[in-house]
The first five atom37 places (N, CA, C, CB, O) and aatype in JSON, in Angstrom:
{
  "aatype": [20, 20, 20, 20, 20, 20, 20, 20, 20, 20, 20, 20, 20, 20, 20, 20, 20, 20, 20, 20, 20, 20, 20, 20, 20, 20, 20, 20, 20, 20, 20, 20, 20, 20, 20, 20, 20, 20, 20, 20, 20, 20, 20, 20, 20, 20, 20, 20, 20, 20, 20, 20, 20, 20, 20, 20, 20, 20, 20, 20, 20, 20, 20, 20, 20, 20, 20, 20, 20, 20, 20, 20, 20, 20, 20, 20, 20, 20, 20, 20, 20, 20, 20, 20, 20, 20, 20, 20, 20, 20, 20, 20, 20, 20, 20, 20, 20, 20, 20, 20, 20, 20, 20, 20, 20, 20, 20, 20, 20, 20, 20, 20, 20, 20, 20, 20, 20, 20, 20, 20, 20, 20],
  "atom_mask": [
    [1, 1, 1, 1, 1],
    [1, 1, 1, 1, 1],
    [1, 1, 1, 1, 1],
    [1, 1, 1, 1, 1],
    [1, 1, 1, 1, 1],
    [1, 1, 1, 1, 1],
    [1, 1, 1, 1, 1],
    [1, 1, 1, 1, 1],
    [1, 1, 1, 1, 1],
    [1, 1, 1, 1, 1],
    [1, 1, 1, 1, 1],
    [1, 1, 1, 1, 1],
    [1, 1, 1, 1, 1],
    [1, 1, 1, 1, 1],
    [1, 1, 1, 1, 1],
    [1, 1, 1, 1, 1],
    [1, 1, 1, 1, 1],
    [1, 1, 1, 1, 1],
    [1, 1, 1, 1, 1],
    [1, 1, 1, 1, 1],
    [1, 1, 1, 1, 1],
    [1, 1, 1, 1, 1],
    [1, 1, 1, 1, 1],
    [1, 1, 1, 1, 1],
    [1, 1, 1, 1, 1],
    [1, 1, 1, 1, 1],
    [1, 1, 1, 1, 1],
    [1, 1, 1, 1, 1],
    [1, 1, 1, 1, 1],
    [1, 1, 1, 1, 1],
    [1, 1, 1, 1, 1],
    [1, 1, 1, 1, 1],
    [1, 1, 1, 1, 1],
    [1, 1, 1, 1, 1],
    [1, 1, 1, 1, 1],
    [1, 1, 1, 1, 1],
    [1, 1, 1, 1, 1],
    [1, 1, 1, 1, 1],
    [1, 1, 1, 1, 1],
    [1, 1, 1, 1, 1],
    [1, 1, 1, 1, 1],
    [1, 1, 1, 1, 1],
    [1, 1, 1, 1, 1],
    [1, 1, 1, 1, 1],
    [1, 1, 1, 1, 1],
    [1, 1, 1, 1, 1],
    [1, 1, 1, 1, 1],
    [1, 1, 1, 1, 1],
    [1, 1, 1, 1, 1],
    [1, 1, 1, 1, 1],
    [1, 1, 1, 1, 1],
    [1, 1, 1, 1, 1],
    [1, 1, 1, 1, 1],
    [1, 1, 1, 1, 1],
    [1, 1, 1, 1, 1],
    [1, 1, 1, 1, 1],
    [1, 1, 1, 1, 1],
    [1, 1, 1, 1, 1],
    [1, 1, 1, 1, 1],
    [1, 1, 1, 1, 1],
    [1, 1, 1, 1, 1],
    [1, 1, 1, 1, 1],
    [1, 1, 1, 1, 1],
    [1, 1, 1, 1, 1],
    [1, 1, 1, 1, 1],
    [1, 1, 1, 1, 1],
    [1, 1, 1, 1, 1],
    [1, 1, 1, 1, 1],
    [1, 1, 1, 1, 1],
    [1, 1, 1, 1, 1],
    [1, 1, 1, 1, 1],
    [1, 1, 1, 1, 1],
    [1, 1, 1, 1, 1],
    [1, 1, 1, 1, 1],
    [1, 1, 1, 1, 1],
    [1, 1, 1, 1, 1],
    [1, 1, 1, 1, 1],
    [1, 1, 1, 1, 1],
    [1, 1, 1, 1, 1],
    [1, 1, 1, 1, 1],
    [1, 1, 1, 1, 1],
    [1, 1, 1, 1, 1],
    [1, 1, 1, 1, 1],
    [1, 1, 1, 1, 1],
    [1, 1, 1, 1, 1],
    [1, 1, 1, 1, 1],
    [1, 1, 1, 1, 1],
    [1, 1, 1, 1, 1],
    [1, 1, 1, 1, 1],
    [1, 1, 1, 1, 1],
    [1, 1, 1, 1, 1],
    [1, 1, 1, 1, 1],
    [1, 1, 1, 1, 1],
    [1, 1, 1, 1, 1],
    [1, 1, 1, 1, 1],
    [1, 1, 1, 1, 1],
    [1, 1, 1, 1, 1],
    [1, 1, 1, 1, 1],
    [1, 1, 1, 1, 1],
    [1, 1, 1, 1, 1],
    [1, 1, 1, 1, 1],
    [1, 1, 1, 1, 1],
    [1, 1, 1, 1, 1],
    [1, 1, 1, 1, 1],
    [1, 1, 1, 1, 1],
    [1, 1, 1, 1, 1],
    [1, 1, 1, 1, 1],
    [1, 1, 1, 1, 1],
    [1, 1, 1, 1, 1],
    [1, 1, 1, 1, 1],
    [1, 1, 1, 1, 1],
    [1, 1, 1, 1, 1],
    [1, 1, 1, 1, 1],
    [1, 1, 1, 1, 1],
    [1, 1, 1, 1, 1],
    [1, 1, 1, 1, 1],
    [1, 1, 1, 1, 1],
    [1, 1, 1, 1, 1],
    [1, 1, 1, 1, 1],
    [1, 1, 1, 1, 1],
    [1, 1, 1, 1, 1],
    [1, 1, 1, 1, 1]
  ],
  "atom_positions": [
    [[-27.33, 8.54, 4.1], [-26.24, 7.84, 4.73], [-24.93, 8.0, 3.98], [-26.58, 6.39, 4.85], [-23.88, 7.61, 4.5]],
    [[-24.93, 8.52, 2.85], [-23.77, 9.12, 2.3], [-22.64, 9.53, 2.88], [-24.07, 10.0, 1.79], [-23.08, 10.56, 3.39]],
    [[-21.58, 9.49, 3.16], [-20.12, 10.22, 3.29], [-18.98, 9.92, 2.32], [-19.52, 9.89, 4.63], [-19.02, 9.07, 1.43]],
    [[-18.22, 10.51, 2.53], [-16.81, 11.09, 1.89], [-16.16, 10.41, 2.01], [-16.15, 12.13, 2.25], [-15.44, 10.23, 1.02]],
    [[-15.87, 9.46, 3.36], [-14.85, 8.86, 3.8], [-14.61, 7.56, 2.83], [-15.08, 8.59, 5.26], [-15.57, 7.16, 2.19]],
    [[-13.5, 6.97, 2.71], [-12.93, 5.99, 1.73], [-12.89, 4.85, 2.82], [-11.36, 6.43, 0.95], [-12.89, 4.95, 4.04]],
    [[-12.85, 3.67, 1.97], [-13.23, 2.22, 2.59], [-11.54, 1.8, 2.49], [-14.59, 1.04, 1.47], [-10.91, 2.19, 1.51]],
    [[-11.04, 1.22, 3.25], [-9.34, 0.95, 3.63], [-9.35, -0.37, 3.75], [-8.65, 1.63, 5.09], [-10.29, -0.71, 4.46]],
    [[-8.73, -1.26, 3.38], [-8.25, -2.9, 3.98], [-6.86, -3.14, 4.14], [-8.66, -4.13, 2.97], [-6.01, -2.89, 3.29]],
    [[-6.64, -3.68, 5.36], [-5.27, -4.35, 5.27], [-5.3, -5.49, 6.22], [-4.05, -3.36, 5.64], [-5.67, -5.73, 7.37]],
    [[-4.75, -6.1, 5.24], [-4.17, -7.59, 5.06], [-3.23, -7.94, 5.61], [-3.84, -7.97, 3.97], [-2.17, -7.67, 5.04]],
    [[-3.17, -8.72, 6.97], [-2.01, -9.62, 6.93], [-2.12, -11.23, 7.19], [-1.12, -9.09, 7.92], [-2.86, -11.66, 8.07]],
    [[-1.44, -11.97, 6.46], [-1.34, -13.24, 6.29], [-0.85, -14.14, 7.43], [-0.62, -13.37, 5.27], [0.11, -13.43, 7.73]],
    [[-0.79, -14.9, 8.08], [-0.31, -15.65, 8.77], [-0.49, -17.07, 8.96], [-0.44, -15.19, 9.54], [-1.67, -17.42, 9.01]],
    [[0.25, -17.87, 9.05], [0.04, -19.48, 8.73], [-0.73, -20.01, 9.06], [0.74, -20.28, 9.03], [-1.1, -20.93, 8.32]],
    [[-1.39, -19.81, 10.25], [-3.44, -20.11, 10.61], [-4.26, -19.24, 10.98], [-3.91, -21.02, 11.8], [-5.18, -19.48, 11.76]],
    [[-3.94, -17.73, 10.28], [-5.5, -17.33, 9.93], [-4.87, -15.76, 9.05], [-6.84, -17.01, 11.78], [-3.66, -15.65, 8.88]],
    [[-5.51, -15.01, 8.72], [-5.68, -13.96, 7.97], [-6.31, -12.44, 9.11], [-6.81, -14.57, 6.7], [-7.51, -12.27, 9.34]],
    [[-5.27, -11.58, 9.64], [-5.44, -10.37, 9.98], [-6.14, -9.34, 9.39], [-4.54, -10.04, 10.12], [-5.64, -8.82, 8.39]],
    [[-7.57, -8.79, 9.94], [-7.88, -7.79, 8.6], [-8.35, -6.94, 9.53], [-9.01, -8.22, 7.21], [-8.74, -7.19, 10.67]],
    [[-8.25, -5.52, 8.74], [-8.17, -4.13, 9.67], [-9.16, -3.2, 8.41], [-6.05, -3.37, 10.04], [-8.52, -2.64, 7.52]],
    [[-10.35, -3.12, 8.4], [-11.5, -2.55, 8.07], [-11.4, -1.03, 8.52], [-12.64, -3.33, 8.68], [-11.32, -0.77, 9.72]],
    [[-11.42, 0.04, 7.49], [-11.52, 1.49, 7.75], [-12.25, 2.11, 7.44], [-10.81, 2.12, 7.5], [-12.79, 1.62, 6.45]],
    [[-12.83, 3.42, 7.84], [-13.68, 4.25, 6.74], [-14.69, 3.88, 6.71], [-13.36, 4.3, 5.45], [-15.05, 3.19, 7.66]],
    [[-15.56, 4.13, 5.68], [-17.32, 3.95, 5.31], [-17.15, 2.94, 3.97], [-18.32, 5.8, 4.77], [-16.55, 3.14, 2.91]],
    [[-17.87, 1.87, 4.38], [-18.47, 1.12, 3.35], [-20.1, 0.61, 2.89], [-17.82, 0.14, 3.55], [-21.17, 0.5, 3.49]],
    [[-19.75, 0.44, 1.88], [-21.51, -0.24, 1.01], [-21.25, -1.44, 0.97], [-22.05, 0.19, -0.78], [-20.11, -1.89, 1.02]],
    [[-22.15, -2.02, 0.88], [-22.91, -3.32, 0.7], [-22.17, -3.99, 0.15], [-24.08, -3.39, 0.05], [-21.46, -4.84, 0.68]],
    [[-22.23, -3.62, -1.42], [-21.64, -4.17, -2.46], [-19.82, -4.27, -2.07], [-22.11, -3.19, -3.8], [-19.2, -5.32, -2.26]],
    [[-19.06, -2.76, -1.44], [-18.23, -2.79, -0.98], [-17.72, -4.11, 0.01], [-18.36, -1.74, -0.63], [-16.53, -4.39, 0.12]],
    [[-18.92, -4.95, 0.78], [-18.63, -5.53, 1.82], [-18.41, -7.0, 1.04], [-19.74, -5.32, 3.0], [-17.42, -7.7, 0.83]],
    [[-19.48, -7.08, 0.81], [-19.13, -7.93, -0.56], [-17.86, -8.54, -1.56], [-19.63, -7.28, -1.31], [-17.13, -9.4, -2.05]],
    [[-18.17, -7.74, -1.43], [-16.21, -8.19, -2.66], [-15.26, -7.81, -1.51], [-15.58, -6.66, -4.67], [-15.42, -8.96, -1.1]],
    [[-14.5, -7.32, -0.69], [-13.87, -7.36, 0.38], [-13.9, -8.91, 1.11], [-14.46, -6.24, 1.16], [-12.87, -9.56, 1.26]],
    [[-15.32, -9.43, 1.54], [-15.66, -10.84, 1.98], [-15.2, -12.29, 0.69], [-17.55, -10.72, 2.26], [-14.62, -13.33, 1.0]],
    [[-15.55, -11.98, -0.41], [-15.42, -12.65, -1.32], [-13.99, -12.53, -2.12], [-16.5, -12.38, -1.98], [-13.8, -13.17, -3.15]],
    [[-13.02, -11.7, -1.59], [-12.17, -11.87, -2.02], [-11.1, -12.43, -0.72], [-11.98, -10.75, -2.79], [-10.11, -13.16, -0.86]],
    [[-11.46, -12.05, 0.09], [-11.14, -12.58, 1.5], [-10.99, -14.01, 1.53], [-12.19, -12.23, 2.51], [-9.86, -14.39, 1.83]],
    [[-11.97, -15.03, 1.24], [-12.53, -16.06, 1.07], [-11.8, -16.87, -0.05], [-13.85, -15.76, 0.88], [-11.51, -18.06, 0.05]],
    [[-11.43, -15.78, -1.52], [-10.34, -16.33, -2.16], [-8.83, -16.69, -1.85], [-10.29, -15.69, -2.94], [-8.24, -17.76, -1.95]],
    [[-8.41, -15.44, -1.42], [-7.37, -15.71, -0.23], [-6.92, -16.65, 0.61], [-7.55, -15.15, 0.49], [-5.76, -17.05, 0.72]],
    [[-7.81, -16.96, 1.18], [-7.84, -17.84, 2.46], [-7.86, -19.86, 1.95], [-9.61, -17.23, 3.44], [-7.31, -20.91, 2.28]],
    [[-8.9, -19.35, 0.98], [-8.8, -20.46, 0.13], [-7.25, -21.18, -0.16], [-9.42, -19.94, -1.17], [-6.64, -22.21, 0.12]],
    [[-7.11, -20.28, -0.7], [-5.22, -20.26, -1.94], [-4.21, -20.74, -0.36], [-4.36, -17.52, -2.95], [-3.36, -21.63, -0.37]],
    [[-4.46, -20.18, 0.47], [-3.58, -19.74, 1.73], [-3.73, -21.32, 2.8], [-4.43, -17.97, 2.65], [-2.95, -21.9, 3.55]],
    [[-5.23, -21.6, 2.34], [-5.35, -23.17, 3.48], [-5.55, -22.48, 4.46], [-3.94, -24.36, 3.84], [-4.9, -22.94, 5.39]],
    [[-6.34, -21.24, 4.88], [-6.63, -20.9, 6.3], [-8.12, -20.73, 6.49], [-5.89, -19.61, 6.74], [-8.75, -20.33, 5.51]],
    [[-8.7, -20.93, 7.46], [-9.6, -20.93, 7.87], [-10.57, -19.84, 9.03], [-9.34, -21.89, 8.06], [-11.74, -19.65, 9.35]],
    [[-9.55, -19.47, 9.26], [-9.52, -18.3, 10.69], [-9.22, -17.01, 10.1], [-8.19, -18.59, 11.99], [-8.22, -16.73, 9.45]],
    [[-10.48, -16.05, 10.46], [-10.49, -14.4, 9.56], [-10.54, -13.9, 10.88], [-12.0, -13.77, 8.29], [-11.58, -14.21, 11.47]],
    [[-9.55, -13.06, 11.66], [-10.02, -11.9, 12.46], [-10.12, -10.32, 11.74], [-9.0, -11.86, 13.66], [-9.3, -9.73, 11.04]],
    [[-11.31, -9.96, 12.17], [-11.83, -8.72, 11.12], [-12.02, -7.57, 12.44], [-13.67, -9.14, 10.02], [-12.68, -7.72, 13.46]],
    [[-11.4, -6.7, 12.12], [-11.36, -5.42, 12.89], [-11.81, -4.65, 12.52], [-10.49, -4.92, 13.17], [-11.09, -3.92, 11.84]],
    [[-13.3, -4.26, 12.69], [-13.98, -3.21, 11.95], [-14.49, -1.88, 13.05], [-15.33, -3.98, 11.14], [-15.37, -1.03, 12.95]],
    [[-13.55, -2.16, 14.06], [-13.89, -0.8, 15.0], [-13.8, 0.35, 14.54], [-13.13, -0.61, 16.09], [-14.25, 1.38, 15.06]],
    [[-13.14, 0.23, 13.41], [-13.13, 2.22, 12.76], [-13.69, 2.14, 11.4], [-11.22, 3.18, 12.48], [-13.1, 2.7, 10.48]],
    [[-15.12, 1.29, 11.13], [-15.49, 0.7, 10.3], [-16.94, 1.75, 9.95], [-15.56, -0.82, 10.74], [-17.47, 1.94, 11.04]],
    [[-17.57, 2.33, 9.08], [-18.69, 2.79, 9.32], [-19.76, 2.03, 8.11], [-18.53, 4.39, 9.34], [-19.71, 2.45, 6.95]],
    [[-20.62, 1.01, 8.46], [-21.57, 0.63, 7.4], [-22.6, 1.49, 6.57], [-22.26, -0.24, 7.95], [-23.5, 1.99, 7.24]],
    [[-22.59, 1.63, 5.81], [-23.38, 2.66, 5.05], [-24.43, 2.37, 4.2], [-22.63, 3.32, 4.32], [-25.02, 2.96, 3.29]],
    [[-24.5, 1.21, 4.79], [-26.35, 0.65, 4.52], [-26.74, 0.03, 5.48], [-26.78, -0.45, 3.31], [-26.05, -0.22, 6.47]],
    [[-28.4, -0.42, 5.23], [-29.47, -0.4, 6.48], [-29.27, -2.13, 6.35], [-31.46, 0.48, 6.18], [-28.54, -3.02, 5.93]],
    [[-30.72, -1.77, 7.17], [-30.53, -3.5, 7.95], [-31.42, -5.14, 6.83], [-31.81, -3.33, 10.09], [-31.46, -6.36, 6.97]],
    [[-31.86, -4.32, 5.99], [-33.01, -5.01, 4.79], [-31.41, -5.16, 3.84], [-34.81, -3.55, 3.86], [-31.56, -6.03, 2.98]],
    [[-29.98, -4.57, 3.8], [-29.32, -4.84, 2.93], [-27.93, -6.14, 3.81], [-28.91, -3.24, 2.26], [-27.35, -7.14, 3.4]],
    [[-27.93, -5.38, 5.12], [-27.44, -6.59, 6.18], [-27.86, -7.97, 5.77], [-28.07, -6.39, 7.69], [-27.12, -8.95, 5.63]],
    [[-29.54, -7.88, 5.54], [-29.77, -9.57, 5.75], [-28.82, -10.01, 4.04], [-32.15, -10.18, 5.81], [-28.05, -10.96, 3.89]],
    [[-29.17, -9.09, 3.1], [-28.84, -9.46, 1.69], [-27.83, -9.9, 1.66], [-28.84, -8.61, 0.78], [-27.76, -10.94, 0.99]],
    [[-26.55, -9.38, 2.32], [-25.21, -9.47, 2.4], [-25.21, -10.57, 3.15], [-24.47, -8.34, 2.91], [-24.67, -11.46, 2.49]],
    [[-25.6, -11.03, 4.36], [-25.48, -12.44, 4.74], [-25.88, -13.24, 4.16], [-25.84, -12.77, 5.66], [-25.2, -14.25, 3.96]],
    [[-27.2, -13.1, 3.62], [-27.77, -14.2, 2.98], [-26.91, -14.78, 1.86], [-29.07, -13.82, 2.48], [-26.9, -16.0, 1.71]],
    [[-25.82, -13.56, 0.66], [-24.92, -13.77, -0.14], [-23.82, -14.73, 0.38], [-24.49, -12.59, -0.51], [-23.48, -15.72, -0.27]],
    [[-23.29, -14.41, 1.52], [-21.68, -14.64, 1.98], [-22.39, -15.68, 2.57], [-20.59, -13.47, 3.01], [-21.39, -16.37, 2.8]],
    [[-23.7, -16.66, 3.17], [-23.84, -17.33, 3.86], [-22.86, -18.92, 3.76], [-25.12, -17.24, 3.8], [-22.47, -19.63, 4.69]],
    [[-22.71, -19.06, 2.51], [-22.48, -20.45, 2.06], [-21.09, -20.59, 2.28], [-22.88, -20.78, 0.58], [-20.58, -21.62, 2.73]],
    [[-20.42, -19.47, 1.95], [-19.02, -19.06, 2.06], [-18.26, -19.1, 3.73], [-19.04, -17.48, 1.44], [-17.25, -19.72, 4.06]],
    [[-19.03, -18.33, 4.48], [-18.83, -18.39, 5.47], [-19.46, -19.07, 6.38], [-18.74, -17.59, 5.65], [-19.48, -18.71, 7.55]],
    [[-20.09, -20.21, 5.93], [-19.78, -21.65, 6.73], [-18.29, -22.25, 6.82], [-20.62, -22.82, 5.98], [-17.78, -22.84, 7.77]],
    [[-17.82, -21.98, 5.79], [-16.67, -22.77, 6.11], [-15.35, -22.04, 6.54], [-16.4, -23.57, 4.97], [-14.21, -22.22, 6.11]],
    [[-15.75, -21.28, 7.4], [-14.72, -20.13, 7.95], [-15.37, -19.63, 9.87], [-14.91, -18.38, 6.49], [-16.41, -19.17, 10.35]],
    [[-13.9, -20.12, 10.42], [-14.49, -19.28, 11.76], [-14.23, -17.42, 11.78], [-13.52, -20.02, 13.28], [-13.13, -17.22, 11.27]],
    [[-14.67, -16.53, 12.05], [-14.63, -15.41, 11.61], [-15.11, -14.68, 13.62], [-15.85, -15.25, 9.94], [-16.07, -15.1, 14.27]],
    [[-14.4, -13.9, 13.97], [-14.0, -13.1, 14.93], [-13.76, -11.71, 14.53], [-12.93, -13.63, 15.49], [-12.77, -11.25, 13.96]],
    [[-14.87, -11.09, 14.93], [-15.39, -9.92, 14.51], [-15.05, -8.59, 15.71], [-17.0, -10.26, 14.26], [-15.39, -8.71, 16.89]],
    [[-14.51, -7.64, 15.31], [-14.36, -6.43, 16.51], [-14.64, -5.39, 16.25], [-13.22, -6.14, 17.04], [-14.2, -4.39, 15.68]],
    [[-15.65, -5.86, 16.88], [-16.74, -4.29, 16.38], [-16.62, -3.03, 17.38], [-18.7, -4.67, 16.46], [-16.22, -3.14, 18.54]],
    [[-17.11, -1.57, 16.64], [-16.56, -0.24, 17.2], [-17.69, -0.44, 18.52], [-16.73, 1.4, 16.0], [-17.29, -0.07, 19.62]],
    [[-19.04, -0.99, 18.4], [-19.95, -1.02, 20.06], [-20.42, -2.04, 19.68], [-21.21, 0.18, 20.68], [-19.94, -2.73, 18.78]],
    [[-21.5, -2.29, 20.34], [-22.79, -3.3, 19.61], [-23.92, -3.05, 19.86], [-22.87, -4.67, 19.91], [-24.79, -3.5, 20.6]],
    [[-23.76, -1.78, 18.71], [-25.44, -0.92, 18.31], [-25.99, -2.34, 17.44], [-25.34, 1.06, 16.89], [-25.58, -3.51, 17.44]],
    [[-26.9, -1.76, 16.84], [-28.32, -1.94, 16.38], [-27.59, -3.22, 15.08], [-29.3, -0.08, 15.7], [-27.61, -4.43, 15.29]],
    [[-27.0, -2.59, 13.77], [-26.37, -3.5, 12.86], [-25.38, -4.1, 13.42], [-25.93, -2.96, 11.73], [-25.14, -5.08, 12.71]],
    [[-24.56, -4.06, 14.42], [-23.49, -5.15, 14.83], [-24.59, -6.46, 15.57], [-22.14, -4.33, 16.19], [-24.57, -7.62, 15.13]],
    [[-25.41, -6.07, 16.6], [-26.68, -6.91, 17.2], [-27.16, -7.82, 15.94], [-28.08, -5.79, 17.78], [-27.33, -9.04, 15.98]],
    [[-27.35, -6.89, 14.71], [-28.15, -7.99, 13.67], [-27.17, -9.17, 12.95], [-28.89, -7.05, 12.3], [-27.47, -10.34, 12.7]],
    [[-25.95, -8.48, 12.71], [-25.09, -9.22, 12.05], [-25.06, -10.61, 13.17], [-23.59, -8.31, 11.74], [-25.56, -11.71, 12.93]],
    [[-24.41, -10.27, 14.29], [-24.47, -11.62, 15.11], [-26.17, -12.69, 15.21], [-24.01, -11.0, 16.82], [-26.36, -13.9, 15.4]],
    [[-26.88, -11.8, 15.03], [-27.76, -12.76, 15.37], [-28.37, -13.4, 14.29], [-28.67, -12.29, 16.16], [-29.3, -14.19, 14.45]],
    [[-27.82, -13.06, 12.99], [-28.17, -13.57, 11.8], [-26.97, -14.67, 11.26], [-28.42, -12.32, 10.84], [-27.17, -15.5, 10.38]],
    [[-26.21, -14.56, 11.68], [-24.84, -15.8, 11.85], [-25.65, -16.74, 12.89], [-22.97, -15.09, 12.71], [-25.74, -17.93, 12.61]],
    [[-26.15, -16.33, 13.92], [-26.31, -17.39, 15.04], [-27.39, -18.41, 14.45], [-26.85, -16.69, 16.57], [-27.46, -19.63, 14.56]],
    [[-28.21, -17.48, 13.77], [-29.41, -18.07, 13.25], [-29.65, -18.75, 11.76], [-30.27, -17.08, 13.38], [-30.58, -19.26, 11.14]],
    [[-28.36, -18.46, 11.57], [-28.35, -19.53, 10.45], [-26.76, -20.52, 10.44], [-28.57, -18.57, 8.84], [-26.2, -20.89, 9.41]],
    [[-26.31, -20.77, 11.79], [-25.09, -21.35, 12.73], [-23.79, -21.09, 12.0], [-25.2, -23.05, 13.04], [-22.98, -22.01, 11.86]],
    [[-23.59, -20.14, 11.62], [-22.2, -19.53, 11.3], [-21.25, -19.22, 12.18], [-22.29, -18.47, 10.72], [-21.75, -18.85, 13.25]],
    [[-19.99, -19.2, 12.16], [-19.12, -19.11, 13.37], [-19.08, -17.86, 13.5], [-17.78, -19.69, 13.36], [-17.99, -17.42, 13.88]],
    [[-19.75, -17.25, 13.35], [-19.16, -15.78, 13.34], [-19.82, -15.13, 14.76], [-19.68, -14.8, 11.78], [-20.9, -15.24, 15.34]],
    [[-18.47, -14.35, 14.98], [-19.36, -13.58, 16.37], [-18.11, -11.92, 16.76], [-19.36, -15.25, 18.37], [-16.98, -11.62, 16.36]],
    [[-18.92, -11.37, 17.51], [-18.52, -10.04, 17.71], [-17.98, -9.8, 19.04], [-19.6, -9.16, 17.47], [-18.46, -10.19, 20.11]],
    [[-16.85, -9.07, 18.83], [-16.17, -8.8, 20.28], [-15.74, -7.48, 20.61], [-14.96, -9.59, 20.48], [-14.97, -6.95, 19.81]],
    [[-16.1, -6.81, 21.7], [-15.27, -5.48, 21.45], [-13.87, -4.91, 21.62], [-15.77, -4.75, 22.02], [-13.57, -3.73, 21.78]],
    [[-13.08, -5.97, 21.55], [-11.9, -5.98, 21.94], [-10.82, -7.0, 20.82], [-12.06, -6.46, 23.47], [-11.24, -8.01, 20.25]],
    [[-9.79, -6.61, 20.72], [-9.23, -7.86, 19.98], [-8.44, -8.94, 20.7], [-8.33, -7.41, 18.94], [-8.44, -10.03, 20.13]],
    [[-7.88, -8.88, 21.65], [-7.62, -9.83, 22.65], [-9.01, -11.05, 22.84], [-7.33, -8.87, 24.07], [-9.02, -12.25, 22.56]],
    [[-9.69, -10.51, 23.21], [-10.92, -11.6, 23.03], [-11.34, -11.96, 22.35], [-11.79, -11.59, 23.31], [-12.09, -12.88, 22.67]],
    [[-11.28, -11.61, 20.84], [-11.5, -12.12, 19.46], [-10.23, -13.13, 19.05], [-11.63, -10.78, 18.4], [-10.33, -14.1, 18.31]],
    [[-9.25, -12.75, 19.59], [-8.5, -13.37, 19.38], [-8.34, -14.78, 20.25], [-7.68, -12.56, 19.35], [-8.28, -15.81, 19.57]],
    [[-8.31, -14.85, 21.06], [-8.59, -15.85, 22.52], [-9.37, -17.22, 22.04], [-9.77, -14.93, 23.83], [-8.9, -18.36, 21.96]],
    [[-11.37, -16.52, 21.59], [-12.07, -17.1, 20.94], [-11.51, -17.29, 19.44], [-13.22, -16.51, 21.11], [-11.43, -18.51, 19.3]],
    [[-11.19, -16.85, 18.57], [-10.54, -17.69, 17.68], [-9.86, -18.82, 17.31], [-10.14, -17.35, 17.46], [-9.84, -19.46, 16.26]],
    [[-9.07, -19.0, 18.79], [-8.06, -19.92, 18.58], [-8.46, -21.19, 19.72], [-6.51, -19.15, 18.8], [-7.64, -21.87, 20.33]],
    [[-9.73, -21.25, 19.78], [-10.26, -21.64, 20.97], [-10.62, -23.28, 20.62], [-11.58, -20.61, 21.41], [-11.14, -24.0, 21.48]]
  ]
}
């Protein structure tokens, strides 16, 4: 599952919630500190609302490291609504949502950002 491609973030701030635009191929660990620094941010900032745009996003680990990574960020992202825009909803976008649902995290996936956005502010 290896590639070349470089992992990109950008950030923009706004007075009730945090814009983020996910690029390239990332790891686990990559997702990780991206989420956890996110979380610092937001903290410092008083916001609560993450829209995450990971349509040009490529995960570069399997689904035994998915649960790891939720299971990490779980505690964290209770206290965050999070609006997710994913590139389809193959196989790891399916798990990510249903592992938020199943352990009642706000988090959910949209393929569009208008509707992530909509539900965000909902």
């Amino acid at each position: 599952m290896k590639t070349n491609s470089q992992f990109h973030i950008e950030k923009e701030l706004y007075v009730d919630h945090i814009d983020i635009k996910l690029t390239g191929t990332a790891s686990a660990r990559q997702i990780k500190a991206f989420y956890q620094d996110t979380f610092n941010v937001a903290d410092e900032k008083q916001v609560n609302k993450l829209l995450v745009d990971t349509s040009r996003l490529i995960l570069d680990y399997d689904s035994l490291e998915i649960l790891q990574v939720m299971k990490s960020l779980k505690e964290n992202l209770s206290r965050f609504k999070v609006a997710r825009v994913v590139p389809s909803i193959g196989h790891k976008q399916l798990l990510i949502q249903q592992i938020a649902e199943n352990k009642q995290l706000d988090v959910r996936n949209f393929a569009d950002k208008q509707t992530a956005t909509n539900w965000l502010f909902d």
